[in-house]
Wavefront OBJ file of the C-alpha trace (Angstrom):
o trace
v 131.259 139.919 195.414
v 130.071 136.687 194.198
v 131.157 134.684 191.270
v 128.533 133.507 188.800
v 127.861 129.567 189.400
v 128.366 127.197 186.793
v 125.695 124.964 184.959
v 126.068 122.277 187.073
v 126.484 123.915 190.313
v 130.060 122.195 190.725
v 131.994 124.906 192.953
v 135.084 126.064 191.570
v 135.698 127.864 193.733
v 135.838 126.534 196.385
v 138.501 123.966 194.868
v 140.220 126.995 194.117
v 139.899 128.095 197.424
v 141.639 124.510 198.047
v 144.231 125.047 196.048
v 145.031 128.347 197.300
v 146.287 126.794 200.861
v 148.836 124.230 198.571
v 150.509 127.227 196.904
v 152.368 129.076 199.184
v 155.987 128.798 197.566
v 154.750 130.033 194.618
v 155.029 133.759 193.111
v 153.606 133.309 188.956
v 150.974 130.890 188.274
v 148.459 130.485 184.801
v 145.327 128.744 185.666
v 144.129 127.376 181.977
v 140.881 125.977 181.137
v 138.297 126.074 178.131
v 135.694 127.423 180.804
v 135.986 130.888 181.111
v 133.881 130.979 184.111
v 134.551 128.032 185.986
v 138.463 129.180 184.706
v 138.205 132.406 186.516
v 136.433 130.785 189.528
v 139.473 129.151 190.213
v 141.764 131.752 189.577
v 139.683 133.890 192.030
v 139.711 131.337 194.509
v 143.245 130.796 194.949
v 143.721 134.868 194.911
v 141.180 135.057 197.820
v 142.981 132.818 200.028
v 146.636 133.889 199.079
v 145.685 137.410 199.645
v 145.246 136.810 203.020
v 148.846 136.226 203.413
v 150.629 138.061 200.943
v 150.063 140.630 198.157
v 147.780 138.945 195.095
v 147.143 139.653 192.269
v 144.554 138.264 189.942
v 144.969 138.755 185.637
v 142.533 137.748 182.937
v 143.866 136.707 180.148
v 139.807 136.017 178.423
v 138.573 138.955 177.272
v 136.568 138.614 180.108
v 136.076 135.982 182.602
v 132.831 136.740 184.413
v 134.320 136.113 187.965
v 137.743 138.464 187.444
v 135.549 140.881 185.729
v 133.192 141.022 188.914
v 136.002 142.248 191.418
v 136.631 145.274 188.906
v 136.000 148.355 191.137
v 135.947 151.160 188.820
v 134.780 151.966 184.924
v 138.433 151.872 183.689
v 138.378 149.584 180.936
v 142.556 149.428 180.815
v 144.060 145.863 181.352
v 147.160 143.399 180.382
v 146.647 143.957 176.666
v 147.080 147.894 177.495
v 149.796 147.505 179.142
v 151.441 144.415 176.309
v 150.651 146.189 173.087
v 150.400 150.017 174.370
v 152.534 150.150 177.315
v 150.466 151.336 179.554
v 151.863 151.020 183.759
v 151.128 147.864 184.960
v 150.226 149.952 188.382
v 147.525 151.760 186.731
v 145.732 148.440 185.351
v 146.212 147.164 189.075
v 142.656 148.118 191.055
v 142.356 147.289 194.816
v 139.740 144.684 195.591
v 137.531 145.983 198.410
v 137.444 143.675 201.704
v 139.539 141.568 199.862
v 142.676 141.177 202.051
v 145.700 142.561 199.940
v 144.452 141.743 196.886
v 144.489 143.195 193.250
v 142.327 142.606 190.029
v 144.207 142.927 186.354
v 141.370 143.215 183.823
v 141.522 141.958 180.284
v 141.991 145.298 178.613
v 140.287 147.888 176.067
v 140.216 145.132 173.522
v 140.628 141.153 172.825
v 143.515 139.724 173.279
v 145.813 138.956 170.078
v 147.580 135.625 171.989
v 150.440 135.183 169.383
v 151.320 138.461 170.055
v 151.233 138.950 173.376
v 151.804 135.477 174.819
v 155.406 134.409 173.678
v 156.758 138.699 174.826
v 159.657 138.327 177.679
v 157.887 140.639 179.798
v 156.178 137.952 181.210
v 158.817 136.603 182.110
v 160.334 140.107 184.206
v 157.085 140.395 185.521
v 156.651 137.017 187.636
v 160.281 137.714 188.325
v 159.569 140.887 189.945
v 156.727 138.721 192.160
v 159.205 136.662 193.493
v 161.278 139.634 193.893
v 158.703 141.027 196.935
v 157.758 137.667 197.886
v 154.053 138.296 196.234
v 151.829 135.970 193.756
v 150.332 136.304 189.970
v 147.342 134.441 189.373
v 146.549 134.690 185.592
v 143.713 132.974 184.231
v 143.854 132.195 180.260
v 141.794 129.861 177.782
v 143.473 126.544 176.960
v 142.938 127.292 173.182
v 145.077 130.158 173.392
v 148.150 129.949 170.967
v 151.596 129.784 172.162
v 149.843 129.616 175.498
v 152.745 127.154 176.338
v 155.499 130.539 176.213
v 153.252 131.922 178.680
v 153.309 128.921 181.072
v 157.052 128.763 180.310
v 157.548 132.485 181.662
v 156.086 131.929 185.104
v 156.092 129.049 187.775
v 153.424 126.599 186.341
v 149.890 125.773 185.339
v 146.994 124.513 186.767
v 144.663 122.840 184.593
v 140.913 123.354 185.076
v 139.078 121.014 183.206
v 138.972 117.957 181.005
v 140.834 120.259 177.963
v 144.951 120.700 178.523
v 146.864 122.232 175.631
v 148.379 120.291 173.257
v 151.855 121.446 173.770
v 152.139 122.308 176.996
v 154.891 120.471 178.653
v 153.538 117.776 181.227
v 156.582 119.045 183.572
v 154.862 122.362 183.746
v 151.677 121.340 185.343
v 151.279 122.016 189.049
v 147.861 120.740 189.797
v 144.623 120.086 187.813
v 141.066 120.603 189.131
v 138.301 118.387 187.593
v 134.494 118.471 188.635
v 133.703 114.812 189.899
v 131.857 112.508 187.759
v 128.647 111.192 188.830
v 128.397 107.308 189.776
v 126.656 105.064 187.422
v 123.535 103.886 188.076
v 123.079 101.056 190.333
v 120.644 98.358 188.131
v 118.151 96.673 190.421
v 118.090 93.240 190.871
v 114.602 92.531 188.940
v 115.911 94.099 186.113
v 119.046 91.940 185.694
v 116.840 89.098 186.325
v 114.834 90.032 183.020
v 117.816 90.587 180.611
v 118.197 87.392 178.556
v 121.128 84.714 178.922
v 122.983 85.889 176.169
v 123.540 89.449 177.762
v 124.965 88.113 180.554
v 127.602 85.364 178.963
v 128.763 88.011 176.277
v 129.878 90.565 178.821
v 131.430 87.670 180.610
v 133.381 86.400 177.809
v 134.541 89.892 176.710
v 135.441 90.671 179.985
v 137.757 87.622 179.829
v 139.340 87.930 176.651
v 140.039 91.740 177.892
v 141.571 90.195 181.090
v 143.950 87.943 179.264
v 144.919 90.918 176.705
v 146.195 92.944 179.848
v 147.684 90.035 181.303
v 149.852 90.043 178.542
v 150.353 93.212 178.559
v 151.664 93.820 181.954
v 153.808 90.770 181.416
v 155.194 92.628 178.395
v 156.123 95.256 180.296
v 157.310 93.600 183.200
v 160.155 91.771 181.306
v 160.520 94.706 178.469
v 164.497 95.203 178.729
v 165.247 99.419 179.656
v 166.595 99.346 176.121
v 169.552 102.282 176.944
v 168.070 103.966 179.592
v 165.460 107.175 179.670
v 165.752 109.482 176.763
v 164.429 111.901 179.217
v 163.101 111.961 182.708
v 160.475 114.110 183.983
v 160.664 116.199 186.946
v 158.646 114.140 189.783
v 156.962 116.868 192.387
v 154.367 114.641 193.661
v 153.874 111.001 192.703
v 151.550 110.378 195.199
v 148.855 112.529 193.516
v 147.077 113.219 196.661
v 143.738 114.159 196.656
v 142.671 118.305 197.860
v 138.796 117.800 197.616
v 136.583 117.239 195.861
v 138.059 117.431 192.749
v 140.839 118.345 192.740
v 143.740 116.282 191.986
v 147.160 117.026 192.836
v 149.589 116.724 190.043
v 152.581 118.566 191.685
v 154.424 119.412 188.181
v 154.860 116.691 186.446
v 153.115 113.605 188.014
v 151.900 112.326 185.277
v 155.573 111.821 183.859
v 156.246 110.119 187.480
v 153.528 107.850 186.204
v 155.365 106.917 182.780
v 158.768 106.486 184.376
v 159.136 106.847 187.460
v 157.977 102.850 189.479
v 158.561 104.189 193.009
v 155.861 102.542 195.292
v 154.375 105.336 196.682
v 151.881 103.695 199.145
v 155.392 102.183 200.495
v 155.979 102.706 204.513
v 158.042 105.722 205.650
v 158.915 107.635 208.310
v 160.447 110.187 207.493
v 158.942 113.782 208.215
v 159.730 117.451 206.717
v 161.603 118.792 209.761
v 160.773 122.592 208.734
v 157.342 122.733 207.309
v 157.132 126.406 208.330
v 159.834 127.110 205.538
v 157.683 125.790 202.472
v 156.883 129.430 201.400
v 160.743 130.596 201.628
v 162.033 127.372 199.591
v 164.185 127.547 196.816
v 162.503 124.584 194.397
v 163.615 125.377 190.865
v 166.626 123.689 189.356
v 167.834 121.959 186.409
v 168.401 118.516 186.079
v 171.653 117.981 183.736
v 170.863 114.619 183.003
v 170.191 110.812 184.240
v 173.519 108.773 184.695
v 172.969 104.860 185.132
v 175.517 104.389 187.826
v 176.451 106.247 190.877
v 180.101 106.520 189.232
v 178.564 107.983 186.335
v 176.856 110.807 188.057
v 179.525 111.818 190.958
v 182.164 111.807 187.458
v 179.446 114.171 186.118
v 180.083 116.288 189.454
v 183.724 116.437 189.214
v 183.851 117.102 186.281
v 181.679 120.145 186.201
v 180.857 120.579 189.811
v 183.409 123.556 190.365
v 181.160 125.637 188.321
v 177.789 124.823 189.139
v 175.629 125.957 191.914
v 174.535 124.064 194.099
v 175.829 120.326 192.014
v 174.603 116.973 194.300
v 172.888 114.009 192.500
v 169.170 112.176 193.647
v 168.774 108.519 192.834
v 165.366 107.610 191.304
v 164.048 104.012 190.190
v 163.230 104.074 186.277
v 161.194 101.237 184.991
v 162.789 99.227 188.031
v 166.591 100.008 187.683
v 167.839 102.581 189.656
v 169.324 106.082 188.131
v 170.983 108.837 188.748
v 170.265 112.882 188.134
v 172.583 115.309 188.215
v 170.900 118.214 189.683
v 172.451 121.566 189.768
v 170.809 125.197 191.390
v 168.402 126.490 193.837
v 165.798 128.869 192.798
v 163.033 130.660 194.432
v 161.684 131.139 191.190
v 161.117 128.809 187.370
v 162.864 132.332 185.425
v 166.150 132.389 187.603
v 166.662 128.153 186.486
v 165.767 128.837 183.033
v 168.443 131.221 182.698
v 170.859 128.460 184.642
v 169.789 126.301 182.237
v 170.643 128.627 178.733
v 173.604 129.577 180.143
v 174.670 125.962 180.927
v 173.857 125.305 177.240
v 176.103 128.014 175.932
v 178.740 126.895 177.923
v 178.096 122.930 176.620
v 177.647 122.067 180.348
v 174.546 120.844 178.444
v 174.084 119.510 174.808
v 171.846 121.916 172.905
v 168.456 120.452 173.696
v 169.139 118.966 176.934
v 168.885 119.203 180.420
v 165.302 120.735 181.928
v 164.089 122.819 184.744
v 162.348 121.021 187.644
v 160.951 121.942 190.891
v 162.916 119.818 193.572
v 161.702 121.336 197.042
v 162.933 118.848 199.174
v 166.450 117.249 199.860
v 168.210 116.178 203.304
v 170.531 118.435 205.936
v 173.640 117.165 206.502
v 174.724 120.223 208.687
v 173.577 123.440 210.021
v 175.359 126.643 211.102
v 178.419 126.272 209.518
v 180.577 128.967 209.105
v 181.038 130.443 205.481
v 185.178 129.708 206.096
v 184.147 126.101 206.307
v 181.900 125.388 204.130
v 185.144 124.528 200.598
v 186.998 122.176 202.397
v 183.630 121.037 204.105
v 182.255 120.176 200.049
v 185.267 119.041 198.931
v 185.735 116.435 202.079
v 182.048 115.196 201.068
v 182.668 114.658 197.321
v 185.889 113.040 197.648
v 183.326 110.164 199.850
v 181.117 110.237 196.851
v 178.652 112.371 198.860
v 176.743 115.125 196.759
v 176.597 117.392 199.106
v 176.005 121.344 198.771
v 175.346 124.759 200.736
v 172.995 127.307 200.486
v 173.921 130.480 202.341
v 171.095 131.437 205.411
v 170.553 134.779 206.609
v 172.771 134.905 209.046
v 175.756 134.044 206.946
v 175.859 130.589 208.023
v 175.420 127.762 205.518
v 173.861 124.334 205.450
v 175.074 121.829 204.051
v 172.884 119.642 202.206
v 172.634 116.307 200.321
v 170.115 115.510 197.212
v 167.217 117.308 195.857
v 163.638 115.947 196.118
v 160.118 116.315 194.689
v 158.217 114.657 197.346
v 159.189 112.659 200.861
v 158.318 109.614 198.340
v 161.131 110.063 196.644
v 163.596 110.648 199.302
v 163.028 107.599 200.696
v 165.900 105.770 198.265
v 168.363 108.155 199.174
v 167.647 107.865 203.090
v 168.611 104.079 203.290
v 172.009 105.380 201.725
v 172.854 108.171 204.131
v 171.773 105.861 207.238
v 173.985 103.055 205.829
v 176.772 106.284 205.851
v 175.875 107.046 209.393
v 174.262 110.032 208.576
v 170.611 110.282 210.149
v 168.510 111.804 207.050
v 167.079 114.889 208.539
v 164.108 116.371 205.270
v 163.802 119.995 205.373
v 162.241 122.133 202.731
v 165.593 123.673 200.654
v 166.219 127.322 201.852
v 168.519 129.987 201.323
v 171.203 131.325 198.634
v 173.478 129.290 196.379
v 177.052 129.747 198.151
l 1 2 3 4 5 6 7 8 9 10 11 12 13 14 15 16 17 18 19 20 21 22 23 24 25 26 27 28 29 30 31 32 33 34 35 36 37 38 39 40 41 42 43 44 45 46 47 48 49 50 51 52 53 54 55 56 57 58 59 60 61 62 63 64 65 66 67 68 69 70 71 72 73 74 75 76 77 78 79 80 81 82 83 84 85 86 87 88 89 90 91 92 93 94 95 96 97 98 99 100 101 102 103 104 105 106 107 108 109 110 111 112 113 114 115 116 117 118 119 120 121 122 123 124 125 126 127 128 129 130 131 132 133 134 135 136 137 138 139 140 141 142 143 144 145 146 147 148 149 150 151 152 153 154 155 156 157 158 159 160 161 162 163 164 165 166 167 168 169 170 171 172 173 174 175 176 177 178 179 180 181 182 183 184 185 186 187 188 189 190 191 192 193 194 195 196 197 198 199 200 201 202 203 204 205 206 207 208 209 210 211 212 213 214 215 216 217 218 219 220 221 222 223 224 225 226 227 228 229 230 231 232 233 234 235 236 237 238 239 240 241 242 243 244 245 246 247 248 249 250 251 252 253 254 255 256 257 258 259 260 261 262 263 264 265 266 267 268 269 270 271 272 273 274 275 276 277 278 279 280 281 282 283 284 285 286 287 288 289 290 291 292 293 294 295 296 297 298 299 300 301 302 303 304 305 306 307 308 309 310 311 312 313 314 315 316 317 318 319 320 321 322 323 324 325 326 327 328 329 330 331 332 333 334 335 336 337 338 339 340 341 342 343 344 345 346 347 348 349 350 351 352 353 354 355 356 357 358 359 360 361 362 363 364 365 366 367 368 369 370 371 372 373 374 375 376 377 378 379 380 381 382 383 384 385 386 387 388 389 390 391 392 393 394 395 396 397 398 399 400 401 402 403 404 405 406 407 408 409 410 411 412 413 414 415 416 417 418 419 420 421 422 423 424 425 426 427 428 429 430 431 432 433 434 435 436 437 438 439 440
């Protein structure tokens, strides 16, 4: 079946399509927009290519999106408002899409959907847990204007933004990507026709251009010399600062690069070597963790550890440049899924690991091994050896019962790169590898 096209022929598509080949490690996604069509294009596009590989399913949260509504095989007008307000099986609201790879369609329902009712319910939350569960992806696609759209996003892995329109509250930390139809190029003036505009068109351009140029001169000189003034009152999680392009398009935002914009100065077009050594292992990673807070000094941070490092999972620390001095976050878990650190992070609250307020979940995918194969016996004294060095280093348990051990938690290779320089000045030769396994 084919989607309708949009106005302006822009295919979404496709960019979903795009996106679909980026989101392998995750199992609960909401792809917002104001666009119900080109909203659903996307969603269908990423379902389509993920299907392939694993068991999809597509939701539509629109009451209806042309595009989800199209891959409906049968006359059945039961759908996610069903099965939030009137209980209805989840199974039976789940149709087969014909020639469609292993993939599922989840229509709106037998009437509109009432968002402040439905939205903020904790079954959204069991339900992307149960994805992850079986390994398997939810695509939902929902209007941007929705309210307490935010609880949804909060339930599940992230959002993609489709669109120009984001919603107001919705946390920058819990965008993944967003997908934008390319602006046209201005016109290009010919050269008779700037040769007819009179003198004073030129020189006033000219002279506001200049008096612009000296305003963000001063500006940037501001901010250069702008003392830190106590440090971050809170850092965002930093996926992707790169924001590398996926197409035409599409721009990719890895949750939360526009925070790495605000505070995170880490040249990204610096050199680097480095290399993720498993890239095979993205879709079994364990991302999600919480970041207990940003010390100033490495003392602060491994204190932090020793502190309260006995009873976290998975404790280590990542250095990160903030407006050009270098910090410290204590990170703590390792999560296939955003539900399992969410409940790391209330429970860390209760027990005042955490102030009331603080700490935050963040996808960390990345971080360096130290070891490999070590046996389970080894692994305490193996911890404690490292910490006593001022090493954060942790395990996560592999299949076969054997651990590794590693060091640091990362959002991108970018960001790893700090960290590196300290391990090689250790000895250590930084090996990157996506994060895999169970907390030990």
């Amino acid at each position: 079946m084919t989607a309708p096209a949009t106005k302006r022929g822009f295919d979404w598509e496709a960019a979903g399509r795009e996106l679909g080949e980026k989101l392998d490690g995750y199992h609960s996604i909401v792809v917002i927009g104001a666009d119900p069509v080109a909203t659903g294009q996307v969603a269908v596009g990423i379902a389509r290519v993920q299907s392939a590989r694993r068991r999809t399913a597509v939701g539509d949260l629109f009451a209806e999106s042309p595009p989800i509504q199209a891959l409906v095989p049968t006359d059945d007008p039961h759908g996610l408002v069903d099965t939030f307000v009137y209980g209805v099986s989840i199974n039976r609201i789940a149709h087969p899409v014909p020639d469609a790879g292993d993939l599922y369609v989840l229509p709106s329902g037998t009437e509109p959907p009432e968002y402040e009712e439905i939205l903020p319910s904790p079954r959204w939350a069991r339900l992307a847990a149960g994805f992850g569960e079986v390994g398997a992806l939810l695509v939902l696609a929902a209007p941007a204007s929705a309210p307490r759209i935010e609880d949804l996003v909060a339930a599940v892995d992230g959002a993609i933004v489709v669109g120009e329109v984001a919603p107001r509250k919705l946390p920058v930390a819990s965008v993944v990507y967003a997908v934008r139809e390319p602006r046209p190029a201005p016109p290009v003036r010919s050269p008779a026709a700037t040769r007819t505009k009179p003198w004073w068109r030129h020189r006033a351009p000219a002279a506001a251009g200049i008096g612009l140029t000296l305003v963000a001169a001063g500006v940037a000189a501001w901010l250069a010399y702008r003392p830190l003034a106590g440090g971050p009152a809170r850092l965002g999680s930093k996926p992707d600062s790169a924001h590398r392009a996926v197409g035409a398009g599409v721009i990719h935002t890895d949750s939360a690069a526009a925070a790495d914009s605000l505070t995170d100065t880490t040249t990204a077009s610096a050199p680097s070597v480095l290399r993720v050594s498993n890239p095979q292992d993205s879709a079994q990673a364990s991302p999600f963790a919480v970041e207990l807070l940003a010390a100033n000094t490495q003392a602060g941070a491994i204190l932090k550890l020793q502190q309260d490092g006995s009873s976290l999972p998975a404790p280590t620390f990542s250095p990160a440049l903030v407006q050009g001095a270098q910090w410290y976050k204590v990170i703590a878990g390792a999560y296939g899924t955003r539900f399992s650190a969410d409940s790391l992070l209330t429970a860390l609250r209760r027990r005042k690991v955490v102030d009331a307020g603080s700490g935050m979940v963040v996808r960390l995918p990345l971080a360096f091994r130290i070891d490999s194969a070590v046996p389970s016996s080894a692994v305490p004294g193996l911890l404690e050896a490292y910490l006593d060095r001022g090493q954060p280093v942790y395990a996560l348990r592999q299949p076969d019962g054997t651990a590794w051990l590693l060091a640091g938690a990362f959002a991108s290779i970018e960001q790893s790169t700090l960290y590196a320089a300290s391990l090689r000045a250790s000895g250590i030769t930084p090996v990157l590898v996506y994060r895999k396994g169970r907390i030990f």
